[in-house]
N, C-alpha and C positions, 0 to 999 in steps of 0.2 A: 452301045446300050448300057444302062448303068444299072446294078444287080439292087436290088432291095431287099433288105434286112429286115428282118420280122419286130413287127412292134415293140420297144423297148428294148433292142437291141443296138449298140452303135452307142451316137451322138458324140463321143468323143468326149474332147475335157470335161463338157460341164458332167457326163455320165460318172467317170473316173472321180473328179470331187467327192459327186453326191455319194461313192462308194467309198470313198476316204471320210468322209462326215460320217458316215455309218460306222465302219469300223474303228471309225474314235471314239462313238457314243456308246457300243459295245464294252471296247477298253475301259470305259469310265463306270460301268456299270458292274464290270467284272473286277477291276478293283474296289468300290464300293462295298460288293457284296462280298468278298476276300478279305476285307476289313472287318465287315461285320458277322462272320462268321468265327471270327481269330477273336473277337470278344464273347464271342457264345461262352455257357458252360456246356459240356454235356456228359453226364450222368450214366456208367452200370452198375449191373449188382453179378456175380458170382455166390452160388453155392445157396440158392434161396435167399439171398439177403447178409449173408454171412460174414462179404467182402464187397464195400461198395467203395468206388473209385468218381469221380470230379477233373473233367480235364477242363481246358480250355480249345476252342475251335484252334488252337496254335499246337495243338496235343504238349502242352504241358501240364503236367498232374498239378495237379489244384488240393485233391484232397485223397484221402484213403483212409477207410474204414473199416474196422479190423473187429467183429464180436466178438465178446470172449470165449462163444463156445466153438469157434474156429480153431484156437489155440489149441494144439496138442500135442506137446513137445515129442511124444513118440511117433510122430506123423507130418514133421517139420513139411515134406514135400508135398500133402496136398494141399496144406497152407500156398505155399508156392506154386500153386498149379491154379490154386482159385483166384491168388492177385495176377498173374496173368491173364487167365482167361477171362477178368472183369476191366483188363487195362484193355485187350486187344478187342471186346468188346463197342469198348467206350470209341478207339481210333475207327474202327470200323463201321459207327455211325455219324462219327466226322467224316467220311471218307464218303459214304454216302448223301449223306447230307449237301455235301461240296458239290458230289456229281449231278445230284438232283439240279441245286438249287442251277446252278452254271449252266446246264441243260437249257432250263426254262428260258437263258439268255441266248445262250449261242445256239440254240434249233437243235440242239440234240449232237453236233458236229465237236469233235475234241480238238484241243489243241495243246499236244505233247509238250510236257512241261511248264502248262500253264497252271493245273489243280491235281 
């Protein structure tokens, strides 16, 4: 007697293909959008406006923005506290941004060291 396998189950090579077709049209999708994320800019601000930072989806700093009323030479470290916290800002909606978009490709499912 021969067991049967629940519908869309099975079939053998041509099923294996059509699962290789798929996961190369993912690849090409997730590099696309990897691409085009790494041309993004994306923009924060620290300190009400104080210290604005410009990366690239590649997190290279693009720009930084420094008011003068930031400046206070007796206070050099929260100067330094606000360009961080407008750098780690900015990476941190890249980072999200990535997870989102990539999401919406691969179902929500990760793949370590891919984003």
């Amino acid at each position: 007697m021969k067991a049967r396998l629940p519908q869309g189950m099975g079939g053998g090579a041509q099923n294996m293909n059509s699962m290789i077709k798929q996961a190369q049209k993912m690849q090409e999708q997730i590099t696309t959008l990897q691409d085009d994320i790494e041309k993004r800019e994306f923009s924060a601000q620290s300190g009400g406006g104080a210290v604005s930072v410009t990366m690239s989806g590649a997190k290279q700093m693009l720009s930084l923005s420094i008011k003068p009323e930031a400046v206070d030479p007796d206070d050099v470290e929260m100067l330094q506290d606000l360009i961080i916290s407008a750098v780690n800002e900015c990476i941190n909606t890249i980072n999200s941004t990535s997870e989102t978009e990539m999401g919406a490709i691969t179902g929500g499912v990760s793949f370590p060291g891919l984003f």
